[in-house]
C-alpha positions in Angstrom: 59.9 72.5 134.7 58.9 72.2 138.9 58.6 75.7 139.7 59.4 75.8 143.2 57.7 77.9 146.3 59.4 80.9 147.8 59.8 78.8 151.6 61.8 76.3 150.0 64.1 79.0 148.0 64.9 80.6 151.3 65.5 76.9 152.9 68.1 76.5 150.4 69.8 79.6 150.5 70.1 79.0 154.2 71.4 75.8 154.1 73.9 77.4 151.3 75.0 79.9 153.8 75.9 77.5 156.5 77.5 75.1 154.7 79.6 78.0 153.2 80.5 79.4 156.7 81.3 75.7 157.7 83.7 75.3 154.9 85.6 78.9 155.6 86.1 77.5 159.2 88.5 74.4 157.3 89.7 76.3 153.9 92.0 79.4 154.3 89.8 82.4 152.6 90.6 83.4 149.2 89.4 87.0 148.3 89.2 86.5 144.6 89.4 90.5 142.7 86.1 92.0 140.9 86.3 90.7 137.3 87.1 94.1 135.6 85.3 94.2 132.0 87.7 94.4 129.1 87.8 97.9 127.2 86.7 96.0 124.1 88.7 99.4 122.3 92.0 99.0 124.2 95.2 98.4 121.7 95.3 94.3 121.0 98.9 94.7 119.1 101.2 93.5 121.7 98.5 91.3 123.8 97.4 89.0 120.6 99.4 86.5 118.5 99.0 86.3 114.8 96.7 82.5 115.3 94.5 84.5 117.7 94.6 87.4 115.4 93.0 84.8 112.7 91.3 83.0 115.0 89.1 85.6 116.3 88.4 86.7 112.3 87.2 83.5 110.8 84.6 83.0 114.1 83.5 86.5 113.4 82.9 85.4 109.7 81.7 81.4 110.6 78.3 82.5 109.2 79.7 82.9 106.0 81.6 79.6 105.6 79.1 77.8 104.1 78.9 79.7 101.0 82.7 80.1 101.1 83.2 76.7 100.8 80.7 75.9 98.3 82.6 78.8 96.4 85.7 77.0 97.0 84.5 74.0 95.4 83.4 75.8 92.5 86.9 77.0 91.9 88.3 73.5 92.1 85.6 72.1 90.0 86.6 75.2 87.3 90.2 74.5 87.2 90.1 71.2 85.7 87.4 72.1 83.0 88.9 74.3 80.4 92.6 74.9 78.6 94.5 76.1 81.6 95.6 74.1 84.4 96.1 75.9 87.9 99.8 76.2 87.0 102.0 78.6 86.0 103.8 76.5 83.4 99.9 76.2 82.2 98.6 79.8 82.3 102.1 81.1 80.6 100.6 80.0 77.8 97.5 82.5 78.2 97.3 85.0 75.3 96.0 88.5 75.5 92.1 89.3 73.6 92.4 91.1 70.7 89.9 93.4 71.7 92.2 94.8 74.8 95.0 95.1 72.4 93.0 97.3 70.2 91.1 99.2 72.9 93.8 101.3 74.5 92.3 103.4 76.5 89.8 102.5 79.7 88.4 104.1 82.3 89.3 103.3 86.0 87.1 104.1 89.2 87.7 104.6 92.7 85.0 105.1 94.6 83.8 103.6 98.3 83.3 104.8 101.4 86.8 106.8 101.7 84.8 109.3 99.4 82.5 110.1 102.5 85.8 111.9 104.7 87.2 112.6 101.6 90.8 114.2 103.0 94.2 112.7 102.1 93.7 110.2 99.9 92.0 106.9 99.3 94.4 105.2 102.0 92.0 107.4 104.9 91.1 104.3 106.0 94.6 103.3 107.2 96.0 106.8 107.4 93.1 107.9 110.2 94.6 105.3 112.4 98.0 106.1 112.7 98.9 108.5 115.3 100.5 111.3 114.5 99.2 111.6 110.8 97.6 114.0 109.4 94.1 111.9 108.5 94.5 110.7 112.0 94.4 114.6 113.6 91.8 115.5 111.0 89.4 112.7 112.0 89.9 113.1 116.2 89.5 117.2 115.2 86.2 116.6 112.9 84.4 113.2 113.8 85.9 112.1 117.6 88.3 110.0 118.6 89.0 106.6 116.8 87.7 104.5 119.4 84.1 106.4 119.2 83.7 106.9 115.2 85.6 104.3 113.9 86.3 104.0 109.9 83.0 101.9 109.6 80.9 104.9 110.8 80.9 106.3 107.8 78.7 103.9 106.2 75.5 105.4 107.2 77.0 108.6 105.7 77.6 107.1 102.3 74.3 107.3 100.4 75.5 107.4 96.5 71.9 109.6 96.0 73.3 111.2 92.9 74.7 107.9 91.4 73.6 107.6 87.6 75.4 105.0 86.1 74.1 105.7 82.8 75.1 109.2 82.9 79.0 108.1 84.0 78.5 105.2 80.9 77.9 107.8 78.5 80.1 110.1 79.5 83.4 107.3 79.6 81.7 106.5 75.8 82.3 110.3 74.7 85.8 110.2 76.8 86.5 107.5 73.9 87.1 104.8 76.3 86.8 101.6 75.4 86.5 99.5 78.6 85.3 101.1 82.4 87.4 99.1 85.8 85.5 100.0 89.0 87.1 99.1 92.1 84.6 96.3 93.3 86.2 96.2 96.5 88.9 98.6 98.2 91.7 97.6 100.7 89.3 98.5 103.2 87.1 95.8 103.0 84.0 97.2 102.1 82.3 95.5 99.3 80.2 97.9 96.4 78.9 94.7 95.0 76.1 92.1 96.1 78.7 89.5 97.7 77.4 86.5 99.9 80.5 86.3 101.8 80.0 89.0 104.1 77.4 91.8 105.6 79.3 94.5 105.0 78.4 96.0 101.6 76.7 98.1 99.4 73.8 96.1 98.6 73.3 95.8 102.9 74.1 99.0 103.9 75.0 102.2 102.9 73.5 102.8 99.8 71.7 99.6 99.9 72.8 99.0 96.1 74.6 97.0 93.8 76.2 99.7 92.7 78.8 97.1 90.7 76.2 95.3 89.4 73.9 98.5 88.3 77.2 100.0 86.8 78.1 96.5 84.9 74.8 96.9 82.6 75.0 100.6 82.2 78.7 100.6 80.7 77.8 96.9 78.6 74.8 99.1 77.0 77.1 101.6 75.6 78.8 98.8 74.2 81.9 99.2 76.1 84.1 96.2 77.8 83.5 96.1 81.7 86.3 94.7 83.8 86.4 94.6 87.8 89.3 95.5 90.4 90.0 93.9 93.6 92.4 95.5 96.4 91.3 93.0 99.5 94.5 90.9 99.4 95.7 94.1 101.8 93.1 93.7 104.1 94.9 91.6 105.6 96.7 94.1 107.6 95.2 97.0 106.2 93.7 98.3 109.6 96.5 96.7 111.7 97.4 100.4 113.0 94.3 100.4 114.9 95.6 97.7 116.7 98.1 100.6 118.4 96.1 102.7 119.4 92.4 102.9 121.4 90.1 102.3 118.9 87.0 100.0 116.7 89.6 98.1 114.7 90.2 95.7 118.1 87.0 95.3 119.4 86.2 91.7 118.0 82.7 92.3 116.9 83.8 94.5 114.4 86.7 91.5 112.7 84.5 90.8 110.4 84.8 94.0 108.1 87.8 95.5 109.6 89.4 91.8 108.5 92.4 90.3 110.6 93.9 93.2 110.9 96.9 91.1 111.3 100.4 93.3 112.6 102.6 93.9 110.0 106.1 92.6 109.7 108.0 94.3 106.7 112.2 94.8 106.6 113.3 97.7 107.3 113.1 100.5 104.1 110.4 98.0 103.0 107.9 100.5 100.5 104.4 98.9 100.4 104.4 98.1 96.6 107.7 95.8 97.3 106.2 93.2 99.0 109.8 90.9 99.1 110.7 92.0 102.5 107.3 91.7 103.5 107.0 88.9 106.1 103.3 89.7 107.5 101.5 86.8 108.4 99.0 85.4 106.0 96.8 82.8 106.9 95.5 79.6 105.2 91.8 80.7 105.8 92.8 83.9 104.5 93.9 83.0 101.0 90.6 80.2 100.8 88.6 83.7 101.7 90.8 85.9 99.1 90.2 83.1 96.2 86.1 82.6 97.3 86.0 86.3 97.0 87.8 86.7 93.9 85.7 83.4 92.0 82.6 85.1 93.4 83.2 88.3 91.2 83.4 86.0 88.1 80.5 84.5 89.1 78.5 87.1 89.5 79.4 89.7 86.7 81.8 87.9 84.3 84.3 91.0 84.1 86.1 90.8 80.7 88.9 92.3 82.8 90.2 92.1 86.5 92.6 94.3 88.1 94.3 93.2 91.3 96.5 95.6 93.4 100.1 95.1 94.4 100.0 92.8 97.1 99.0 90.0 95.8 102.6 89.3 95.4 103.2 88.8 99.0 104.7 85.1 98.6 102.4 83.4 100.1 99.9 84.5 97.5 102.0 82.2 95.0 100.1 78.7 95.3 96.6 80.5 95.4 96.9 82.6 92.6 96.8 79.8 89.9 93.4 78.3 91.0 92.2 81.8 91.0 94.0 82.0 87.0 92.7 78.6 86.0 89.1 79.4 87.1 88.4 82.9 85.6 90.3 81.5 82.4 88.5 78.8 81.9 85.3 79.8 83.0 85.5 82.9 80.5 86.2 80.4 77.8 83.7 78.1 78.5 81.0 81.3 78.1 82.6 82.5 74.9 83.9 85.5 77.0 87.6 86.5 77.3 89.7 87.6 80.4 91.9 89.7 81.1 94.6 90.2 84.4 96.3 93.3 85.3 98.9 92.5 87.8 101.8 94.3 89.1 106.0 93.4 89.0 106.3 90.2 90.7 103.1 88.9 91.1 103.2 86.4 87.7 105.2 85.3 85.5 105.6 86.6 82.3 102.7 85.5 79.8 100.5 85.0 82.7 98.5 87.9 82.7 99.3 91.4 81.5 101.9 93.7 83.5 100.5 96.9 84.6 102.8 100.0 85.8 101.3 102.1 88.6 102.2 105.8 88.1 104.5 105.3 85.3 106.0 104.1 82.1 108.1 101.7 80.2 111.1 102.1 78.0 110.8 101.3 74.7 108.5 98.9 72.7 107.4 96.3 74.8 107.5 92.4 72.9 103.9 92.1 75.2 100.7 94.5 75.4 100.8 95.9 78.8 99.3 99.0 80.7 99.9 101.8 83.2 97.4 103.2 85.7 97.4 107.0 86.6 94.7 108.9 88.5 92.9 112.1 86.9 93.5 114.2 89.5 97.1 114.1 91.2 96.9 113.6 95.3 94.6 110.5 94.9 92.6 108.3 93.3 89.8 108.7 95.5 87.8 112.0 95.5 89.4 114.5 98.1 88.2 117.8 98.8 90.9 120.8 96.6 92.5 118.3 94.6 94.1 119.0 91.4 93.4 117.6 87.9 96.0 116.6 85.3 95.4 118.6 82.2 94.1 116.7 79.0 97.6 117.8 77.0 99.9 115.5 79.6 96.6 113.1 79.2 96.9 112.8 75.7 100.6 112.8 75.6 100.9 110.1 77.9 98.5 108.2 76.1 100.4 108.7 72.7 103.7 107.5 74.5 102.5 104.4 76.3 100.0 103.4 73.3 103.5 103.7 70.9 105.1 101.3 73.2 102.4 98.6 72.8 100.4 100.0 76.1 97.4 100.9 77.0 96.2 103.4 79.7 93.9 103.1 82.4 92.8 106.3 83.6 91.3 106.8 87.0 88.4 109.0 88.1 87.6 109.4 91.9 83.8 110.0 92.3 82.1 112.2 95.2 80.5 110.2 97.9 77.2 111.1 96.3 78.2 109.5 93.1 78.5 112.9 91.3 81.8 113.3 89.3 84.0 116.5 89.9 83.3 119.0 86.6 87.0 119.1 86.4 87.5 115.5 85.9 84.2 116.1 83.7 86.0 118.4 81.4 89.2 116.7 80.9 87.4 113.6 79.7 85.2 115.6 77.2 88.1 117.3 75.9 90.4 113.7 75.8 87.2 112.7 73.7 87.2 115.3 71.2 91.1 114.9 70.6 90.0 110.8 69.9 86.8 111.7 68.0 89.1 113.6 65.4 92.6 111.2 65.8 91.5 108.2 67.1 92.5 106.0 63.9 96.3 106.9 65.5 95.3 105.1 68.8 92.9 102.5 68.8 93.3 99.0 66.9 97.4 100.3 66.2 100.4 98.3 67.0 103.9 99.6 67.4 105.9 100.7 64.4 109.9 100.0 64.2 110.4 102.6 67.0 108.6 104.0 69.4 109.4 107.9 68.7 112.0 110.4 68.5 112.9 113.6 69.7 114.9 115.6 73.0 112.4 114.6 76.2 113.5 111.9 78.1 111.0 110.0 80.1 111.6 108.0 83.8 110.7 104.8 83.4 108.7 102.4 86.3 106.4 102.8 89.0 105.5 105.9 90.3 107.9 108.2 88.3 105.0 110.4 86.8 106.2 113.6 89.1 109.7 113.5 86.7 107.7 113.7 83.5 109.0 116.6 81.6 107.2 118.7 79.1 106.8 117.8 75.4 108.2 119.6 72.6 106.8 120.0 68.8 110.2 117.9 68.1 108.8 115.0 70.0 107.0 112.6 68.5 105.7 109.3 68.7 104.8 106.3 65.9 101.9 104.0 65.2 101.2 101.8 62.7 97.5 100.2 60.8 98.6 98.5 58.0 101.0 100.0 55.3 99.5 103.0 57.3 102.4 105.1 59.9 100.9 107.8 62.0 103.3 110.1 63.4 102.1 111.8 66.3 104.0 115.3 67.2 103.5 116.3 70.7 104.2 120.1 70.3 102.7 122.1 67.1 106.1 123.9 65.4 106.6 127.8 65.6 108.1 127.8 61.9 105.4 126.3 60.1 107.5 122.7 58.9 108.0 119.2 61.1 110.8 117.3 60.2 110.4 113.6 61.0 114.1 112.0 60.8 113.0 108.4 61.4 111.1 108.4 58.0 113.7 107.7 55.5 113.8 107.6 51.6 113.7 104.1 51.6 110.0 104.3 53.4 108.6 105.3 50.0 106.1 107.6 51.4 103.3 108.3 49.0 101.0 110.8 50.9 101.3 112.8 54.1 97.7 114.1 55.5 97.1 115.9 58.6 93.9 115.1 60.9 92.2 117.7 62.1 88.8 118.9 63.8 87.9 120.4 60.2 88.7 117.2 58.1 92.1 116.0 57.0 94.6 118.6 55.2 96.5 117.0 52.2 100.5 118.6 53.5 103.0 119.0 50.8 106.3 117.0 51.9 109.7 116.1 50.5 112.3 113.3 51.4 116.2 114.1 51.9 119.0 112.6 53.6 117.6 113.7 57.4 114.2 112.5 57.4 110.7 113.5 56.3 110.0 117.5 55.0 106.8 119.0 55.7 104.8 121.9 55.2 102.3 122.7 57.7 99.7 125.0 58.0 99.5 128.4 59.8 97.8 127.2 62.9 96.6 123.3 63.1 93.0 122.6 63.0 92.8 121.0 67.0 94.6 120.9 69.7 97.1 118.8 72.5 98.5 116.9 69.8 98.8 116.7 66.0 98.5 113.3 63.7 100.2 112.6 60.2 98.8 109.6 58.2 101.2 108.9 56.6 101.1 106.3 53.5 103.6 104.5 52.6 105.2 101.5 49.3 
């Protein structure tokens, strides 16, 4: 390049200036206003449309498309290279591994960067941005206003330096689980996994880990099933409050972890698990970013189980869903591997995966294995500072009742940000153990009997119903069957030293009656009559929570 000298600049800029004054003397003068910069923190939610909204996400993740689509590709690729077809007259056809319909009981996890504020629940992450709440007064009062410490200043904070994934393995093993879910990725976008889709994860920042991935050979060592959950379907709109209000969520530097944000559009007395009146907008890079990110987990850890949250049955889920089916399907065949997929009411079929109740129960025995999810401790399922812990008697009990009913139970635990588990979660697990170590053969590898139980306590049935549970009594109990082999579980140990089971009859032909206990099995003495099964119990029972009768039968 002609550099030029400093006589000749100021000969041009002279010439500039009178041609300038020359043209003002013919041109009326326009005084044009001081660009003002844009407050890249001031609310977007009535100033952008839902296509800008998008728009201004996928060029925040461009550098990521590559891999997306070669991710993509693999998922088409998948689908036509096994028994299922990406179809739900295909996958209706899938059945259910024999090892999760003898397994039972599993071990759920939520942990991520919500554990760092720890206040509220896990939805801190949403909450914090809506005005008026309480997360949102606690974060202005304790880290500054929203538009200074945003959500995705807490990743520095989050360290995990007392994560041991061996020691949580072990500990699930003497729980007596049988398969460990962590949450890979929370609706708030940030992924505890070593994902190529994105910068904002564990294995980048934070704790600089693969925390998934270090967890994932821990838990297979102790020769337990590991299975993955995925929330980020909801990040679609997850941090659209911060759209409202002065904050991170709207400056477009940040789009590619806070996600569209996109404003949501729900009917009025809409709840957030019934996604039917829900009409936010969901866009077609969205769902090709939802199915990369959900092949991408199979990919890399080959979960024998994935859990997805409730809102992937927003409608417009419906046409991705089955490539996403097809792929992990067939893939898990094609290994040798099985596969299994927790989804919530409305979200498949019947057939296509396995039905899991949040919060709650089912009536009766269900013709399919399914499962309900409940958090150890009762305000969240992310650690929170003063929460309460459900004791291991409504534990156990719960387990008895949904296992009766051809369920299993996934039971969540809510780590510390340091990856240390609360002692009282601690506890309840050792003590849910012991109860399994000594009556396990009632649980695990059993399948329904004629009924499910009998006795006075009603349950409430469906989602989120847990609050109306009602305690047990020692005429409750509940039936399993191994063979010629019925166990009768009695959820309350009787003052008068007998049980009376009425749905035994004559016609059962019992031969023996033992009761398990933490001292070996007692040989009981029984009779049949016209109202059921006599018999005589011990002084005081050899255990605790719950009490088991093996009961042989013909």
């Amino acid at each position: 390049m002609t550099r030029r000298s400093p006589r000749s600049i100021i000969r041009v800029r002279v010439r500039a200036g009178l041609m300038a004054a020359a043209m003002a003397l013919v041109t009326p003068m326009v005084v044009a206003a001081k660009p003002v910069p844009a407050d890249a923190t001031a609310p977007t939610a009535d100033t952008v449309s839902p296509a800008q909204i998008d728009a201004q996400w996928q060029k925040a993740t461009a550098k990521h498309a590559p891999e997306r689509a070669a991710e993509l590709k693999r998922v088409a690729e998948g689908d036509g290279q096994g028994p299922f077809r990406p179809d739900w007259a295909s996958l209706k056809a899938y059945q259910v591994p024999q090892w999760y319909a003898d397994a039972k009981f599993g071990i759920f996890i939520h942990w991520g960067l919500y554990s760092v504020p720890a206040f509220g629940n896990e939805w801190y992450s949403r909450n914090m941005y809506i005005k008026g709440s309480a997360a949102y007064e606690h974060h202005i009062q304790t880290y500054g206003p929203q538009a200074k410490f945003g959500y995705k200043d807490f990743i520095p904070l989050f360290k995990a330096e007392k994560y041991d994934p061996q020691a949580w393995a072990a500990l699930f093993r003497a729980a007596g689980a049988q398969y460990v879910v962590p949450v890979a990725e929370h609706h708030d976008g940030f992924a505890m996994y070593a994902t190529k889709l994105s910068d904002w994860s564990a294995v980048r920042m934070g704790p600089k880990r693969d925390l998934i991935g270090d967890l994932a050979r821990a838990v297979r060592a102790q020769g337990l099933h590991f299975g993955l959950s995925s929330h980020r379907a909801e990040h679609d709109f997850f941090f659209d409050e911060g759209r409202k209000i002065a904050s991170d969520v709207n400056d477009p530097r940040n789009a590619d972890f806070y996600g569209p944000a996109q404003v949501r559009v729900k009917e009025k007395g809409t709840e957030d698990a019934d996604v039917f009146g829900d009409f936010t907008p969901v866009s077609q890079g969205w769902l090709d970013d939802w199915l990369s990110r959900s092949a991408e987990l199979v990919d890399l850890y080959h979960p024998d189980l994935i859990y997805f949250d409730w809102w992937i049955s927003q409608p417009s889920f419906r046409s991705t869903l089955p490539k996403f089916l097809a792929y992990y399907y067939n893939t898990q065949a094609k290994m040798g591997g099985s596969a299994v997929v927790n989804y919530k009411v409305g979200a498949f079929p019947e057939g296509a995966g396995v039905l899991d109740i949040e919060r709650g129960q089912l009536p009766g025995i269900q013709p399919r294995v399914w499962q309900t999810c409940t958090s150890i401790s009762n305000d969240s399922w992310g650690f929170i500072e003063n929460d309460t812990y459900k004791t291991p008697l409504a534990l156990i009990h719960l387990l008895a009742d949904v296992v009766s009913k051809n369920g299993n139970l996934l039971l969540n635990v809510g780590p510390r940000a340091d990856g240390s588990i609360p002692q009282a979660a601690q506890d309840t697990l050792t003590a849910m153990g012991g109860w399994l170590k000594v009556n396990g053969e009632a649980i695990y590898g059993t399948r329904p009997w004629r009924q499910f139980g009998e006795g006075p306590t009603e349950i409430a049935s469906g989602s989120f119903q847990e609050g109306k549970a009602k305690p047990y009594t020692a005429q409750d109990f509940r039936f399993t069957t191994k063979g010629d082999t019925l166990y009768a579980i009695e959820l309350g140990w009787p003052a008068d030293g007998a049980a009376l089971i009425r749905a035994v009859k004559a016609d059962d032909h019992v031969k023996s009656v033992t009761l398990l206990g933490a001292n070996g099995p007692t040989p009981l003495s029984f009779r049949q009559e016209g109202d059921g099964l006599h018999l005589v119990l011990p002084t005081q029972p050899s255990g605790d929570f719950a009490y088991v009768y093996r009961i042989e039968t013909r």
